[in-house]
C-alpha positions in Angstrom: 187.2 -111.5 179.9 187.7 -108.4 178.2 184.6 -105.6 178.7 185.7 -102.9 176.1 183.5 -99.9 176.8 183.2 -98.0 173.8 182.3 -94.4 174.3 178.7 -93.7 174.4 178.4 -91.9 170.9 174.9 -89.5 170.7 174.3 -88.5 167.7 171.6 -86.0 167.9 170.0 -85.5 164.8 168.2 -82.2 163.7 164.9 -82.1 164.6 163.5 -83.1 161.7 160.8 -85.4 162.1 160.3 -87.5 159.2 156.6 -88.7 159.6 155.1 -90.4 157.0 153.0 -87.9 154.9 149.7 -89.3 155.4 148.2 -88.9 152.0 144.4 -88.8 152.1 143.4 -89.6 148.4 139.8 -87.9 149.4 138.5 -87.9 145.5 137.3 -84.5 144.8 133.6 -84.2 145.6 132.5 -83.2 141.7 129.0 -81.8 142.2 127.8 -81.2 139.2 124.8 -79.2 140.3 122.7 -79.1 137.2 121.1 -75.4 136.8 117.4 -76.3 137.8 115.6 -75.4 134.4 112.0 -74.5 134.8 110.1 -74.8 131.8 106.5 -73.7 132.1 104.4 -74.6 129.5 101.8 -72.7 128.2 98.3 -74.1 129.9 97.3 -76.2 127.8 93.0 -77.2 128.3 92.8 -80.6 127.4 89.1 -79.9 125.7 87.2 -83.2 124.8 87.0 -82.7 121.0 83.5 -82.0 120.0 82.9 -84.5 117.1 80.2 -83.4 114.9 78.5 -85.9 113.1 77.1 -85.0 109.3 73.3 -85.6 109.2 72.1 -88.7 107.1 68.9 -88.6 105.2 66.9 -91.4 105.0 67.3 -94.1 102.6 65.0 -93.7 99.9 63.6 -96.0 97.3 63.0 -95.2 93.9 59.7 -95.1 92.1 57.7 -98.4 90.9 58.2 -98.7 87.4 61.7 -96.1 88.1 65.0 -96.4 89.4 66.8 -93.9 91.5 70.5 -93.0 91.6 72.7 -91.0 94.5 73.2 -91.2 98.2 71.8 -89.9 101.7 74.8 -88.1 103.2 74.3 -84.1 103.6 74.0 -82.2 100.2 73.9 -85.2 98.0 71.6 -85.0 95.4 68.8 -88.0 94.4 67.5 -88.8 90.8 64.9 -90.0 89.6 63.9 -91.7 86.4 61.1 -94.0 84.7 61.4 -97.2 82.7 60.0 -97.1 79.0 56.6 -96.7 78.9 56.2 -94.5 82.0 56.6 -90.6 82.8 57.7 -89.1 85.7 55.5 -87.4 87.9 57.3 -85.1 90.4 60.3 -83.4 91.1 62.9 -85.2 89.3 65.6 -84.8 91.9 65.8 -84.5 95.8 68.8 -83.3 98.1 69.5 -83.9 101.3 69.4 -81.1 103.1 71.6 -80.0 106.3 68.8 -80.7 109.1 68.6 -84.3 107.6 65.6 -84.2 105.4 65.1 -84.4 102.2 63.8 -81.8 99.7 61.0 -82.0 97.7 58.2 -84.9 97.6 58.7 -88.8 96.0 57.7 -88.9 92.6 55.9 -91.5 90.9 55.9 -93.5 87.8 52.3 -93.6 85.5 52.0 -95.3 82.3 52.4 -93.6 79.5 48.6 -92.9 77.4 47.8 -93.4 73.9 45.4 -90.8 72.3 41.9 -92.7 72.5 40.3 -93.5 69.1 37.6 -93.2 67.7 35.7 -97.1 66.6 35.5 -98.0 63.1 31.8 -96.8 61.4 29.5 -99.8 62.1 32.2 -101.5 64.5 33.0 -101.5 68.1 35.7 -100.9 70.2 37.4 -101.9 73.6 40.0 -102.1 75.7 43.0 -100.0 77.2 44.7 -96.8 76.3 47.8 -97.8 78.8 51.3 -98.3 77.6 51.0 -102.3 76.6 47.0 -101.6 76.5 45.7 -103.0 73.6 42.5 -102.3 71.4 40.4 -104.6 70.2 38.3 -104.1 67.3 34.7 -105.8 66.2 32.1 -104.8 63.2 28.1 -104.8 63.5 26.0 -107.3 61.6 26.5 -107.5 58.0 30.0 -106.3 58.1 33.0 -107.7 57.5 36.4 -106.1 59.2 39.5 -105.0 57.0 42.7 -104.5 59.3 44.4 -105.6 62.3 42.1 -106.8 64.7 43.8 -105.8 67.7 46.9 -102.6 68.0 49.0 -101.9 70.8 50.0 -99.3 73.2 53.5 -98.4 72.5 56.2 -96.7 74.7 56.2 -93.6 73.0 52.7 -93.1 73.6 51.7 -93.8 69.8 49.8 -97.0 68.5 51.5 -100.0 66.7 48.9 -100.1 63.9 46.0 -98.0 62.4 42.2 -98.5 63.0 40.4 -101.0 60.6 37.5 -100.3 58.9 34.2 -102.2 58.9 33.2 -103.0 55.4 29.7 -104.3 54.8 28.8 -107.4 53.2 26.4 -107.1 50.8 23.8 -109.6 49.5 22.7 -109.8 46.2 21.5 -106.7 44.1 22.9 -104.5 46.7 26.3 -102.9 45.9 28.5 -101.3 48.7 28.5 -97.1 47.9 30.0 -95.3 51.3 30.4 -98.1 53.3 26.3 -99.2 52.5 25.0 -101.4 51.0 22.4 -100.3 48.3 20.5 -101.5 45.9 18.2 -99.1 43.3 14.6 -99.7 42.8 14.0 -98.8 38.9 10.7 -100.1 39.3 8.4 -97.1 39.7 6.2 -97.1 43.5 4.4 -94.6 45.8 6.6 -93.6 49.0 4.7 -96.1 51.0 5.0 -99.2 48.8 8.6 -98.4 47.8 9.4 -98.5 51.7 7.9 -101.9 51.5 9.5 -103.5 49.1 12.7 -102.2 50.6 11.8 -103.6 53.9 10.8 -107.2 52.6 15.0 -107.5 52.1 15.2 -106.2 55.2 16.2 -102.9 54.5 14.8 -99.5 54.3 14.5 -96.6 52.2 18.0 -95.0 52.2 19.1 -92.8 54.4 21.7 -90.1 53.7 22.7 -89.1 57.1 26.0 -87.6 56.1 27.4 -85.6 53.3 29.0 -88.9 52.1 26.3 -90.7 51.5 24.1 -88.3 50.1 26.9 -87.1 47.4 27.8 -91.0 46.6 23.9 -91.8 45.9 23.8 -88.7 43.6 26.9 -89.5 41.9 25.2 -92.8 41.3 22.0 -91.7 40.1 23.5 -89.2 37.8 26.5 -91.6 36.0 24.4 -94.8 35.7 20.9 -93.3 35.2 21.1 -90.0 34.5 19.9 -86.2 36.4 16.6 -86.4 35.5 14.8 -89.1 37.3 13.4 -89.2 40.6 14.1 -91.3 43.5 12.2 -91.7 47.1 14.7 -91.7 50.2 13.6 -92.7 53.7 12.7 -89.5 55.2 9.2 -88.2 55.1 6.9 -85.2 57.4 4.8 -86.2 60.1 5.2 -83.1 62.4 8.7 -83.2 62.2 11.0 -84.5 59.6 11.5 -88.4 60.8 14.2 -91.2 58.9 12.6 -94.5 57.8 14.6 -95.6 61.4 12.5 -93.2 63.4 15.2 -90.9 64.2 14.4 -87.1 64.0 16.7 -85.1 61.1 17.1 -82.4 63.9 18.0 -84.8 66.4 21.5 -86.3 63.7 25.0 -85.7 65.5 26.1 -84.5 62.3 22.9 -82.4 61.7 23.2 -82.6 57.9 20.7 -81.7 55.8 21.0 -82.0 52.0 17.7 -79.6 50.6 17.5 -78.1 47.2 17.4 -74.1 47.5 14.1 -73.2 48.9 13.4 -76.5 50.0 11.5 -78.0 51.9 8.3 -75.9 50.7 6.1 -75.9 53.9 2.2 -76.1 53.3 2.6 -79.1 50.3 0.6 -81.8 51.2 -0.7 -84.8 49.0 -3.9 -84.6 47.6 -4.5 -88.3 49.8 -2.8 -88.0 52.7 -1.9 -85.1 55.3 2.1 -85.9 54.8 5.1 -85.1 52.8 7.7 -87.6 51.6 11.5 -86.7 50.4 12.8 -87.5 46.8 15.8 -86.9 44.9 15.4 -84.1 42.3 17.4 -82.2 39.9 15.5 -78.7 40.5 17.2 -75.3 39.9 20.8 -76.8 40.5 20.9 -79.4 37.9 22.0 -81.8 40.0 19.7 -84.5 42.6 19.1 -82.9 46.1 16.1 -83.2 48.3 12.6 -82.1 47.6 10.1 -82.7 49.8 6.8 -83.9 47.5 3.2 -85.6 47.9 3.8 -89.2 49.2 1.2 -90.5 46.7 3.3 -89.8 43.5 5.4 -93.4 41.4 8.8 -92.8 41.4 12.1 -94.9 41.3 13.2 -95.7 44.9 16.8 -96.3 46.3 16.9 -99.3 49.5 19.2 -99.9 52.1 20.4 -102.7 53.6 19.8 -102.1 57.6 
């Protein structure tokens, strides 16, 4: 056995330490502190909002016989108008006003009038002056009507149709002069027996009431018998001047009075009886007009059918 001993070889190294760099990967802390921004807003008062409500006027309802147009809300404005046939009475428009009401009063609705009219002479007359009123026309005893019986109230406020007339029917020997019948008496009487025989055809000595009679009869006398006869007419003095009906001359709506110039002369009584009678006489204006004579005298006579 060989033992070799080698000679102990130190190697001393520098001091250099090689130690493992310890490498701490420590991630970089990144604070991103973000500037604290304080924004103050302005103070804002979260105030309920205050909801104001626009009045409403009532409902309203237009006029019977009318219609209405428009609404109820504040300042509208209402109108008002009325069928045909009817006028407005009223305002004609209403607004609503800011508290809710409305102005002005309803209006209403009337029928439209017709003028009234007067009834035919010798006739009647009824009924209604309303719009779609009618009239109804009738004539007295003895006459006969000529037109429409009945006329209406129109829309316009006129008539649909004129008034008749009342034409009398005459009998025999009496012929129709002013719308009466009459009949001359050539036959000479006194007042008193003339009324008679008048009254036994149930008439009476005529009666000129109004101008239009009294002209016709003249006209008559004078064309068909001439100006200078004399005639008895019903109205004769006792007190006061009375009509063979018993009605006063004074008392007449018309108060007409058809006397000769002068006429009557007071103070002339007949030399039998305490009473003047009326005739037809010529006189100072050459034509027949009434004179007021003794009752006793004959003289032609002129009748009227009653």
């Amino acid at each position: 056995m060989v033992t070799s001993t080698l000679p102990r070889m130190t190697t001393t190294l520098p001091r250099g330490t090689t130690t493992p760099v310890r490498v701490t990967t420590t991630p970089a802390r990144a604070t991103n502190t973000l500037a604290r921004v304080t924004t103050t807003l302005p103070q804002m008062t979260a105030t309920p909002r205050k909801m104001t409500t626009v009045p409403q006027c009532s409902k309203l309802t237009p006029p019977s016989n009318g219609a209405m147009t428009g609404s109820k809300s504040n300042g509208d404005v209402a109108t008002f108008t009325c069928n045909p046939g009817y006028k407005l009475v009223g305002t004609s428009t209403r607004t609503c006003q800011s508290d809710g009401t409305w102005s002005g009063g309803s209006p209403t609705c009337t029928a439209v009038q017709c003028l009234t009219q007067m009834p035919p002479a010798n006739g009647y007359m009824t009924g209604s002056t309303e719009y779609r009123g009618s009239m109804h026309f009738t004539c007295g005893h003895g006459y006969t009507l000529v037109g429409a019986e009945t006329i209406r109230c129109l829309a316009d406020g006129t008539w649909g149709g004129s008034v008749p007339t009342c034409k009398a029917t005459c009998r025999n020997g009496y012929q129709l002069i002013a719308q009466t019948c009459i009949r001359v008496g050539l036959e000479e009487k006194n007042y008193e027996d003339a009324q008679a025989d008048c009254e036994r055809e149930g008439a009476t000595l005529a009666m000129p009431k109004t101008k239009e009679l009294d002209v016709a009869l003249r006209n008559v006398i004078v064309n068909k018998y001439g100006k200078d006869s004399k005639y008895w007419i019903g109205l004769k003095e006792s007190g006061s001047w009375l009509w063979a009906d018993g009605s006063s001359l004074d008392d007449h709506d018309h108060h007409y009075q058809g006397w000769n110039p002068g006429e009557p002369a007071s103070g002339i009584k007949a030399w039998f009886e305490s009473s003047d009678c009326v005739q037809y006489w010529s006189g100072p204006t050459d034509t027949p007009m009434w004179d007021d004579t003794a009752c006793g005298y004959n003289l032609r006579y002129i009748c009227q059918e009653s």
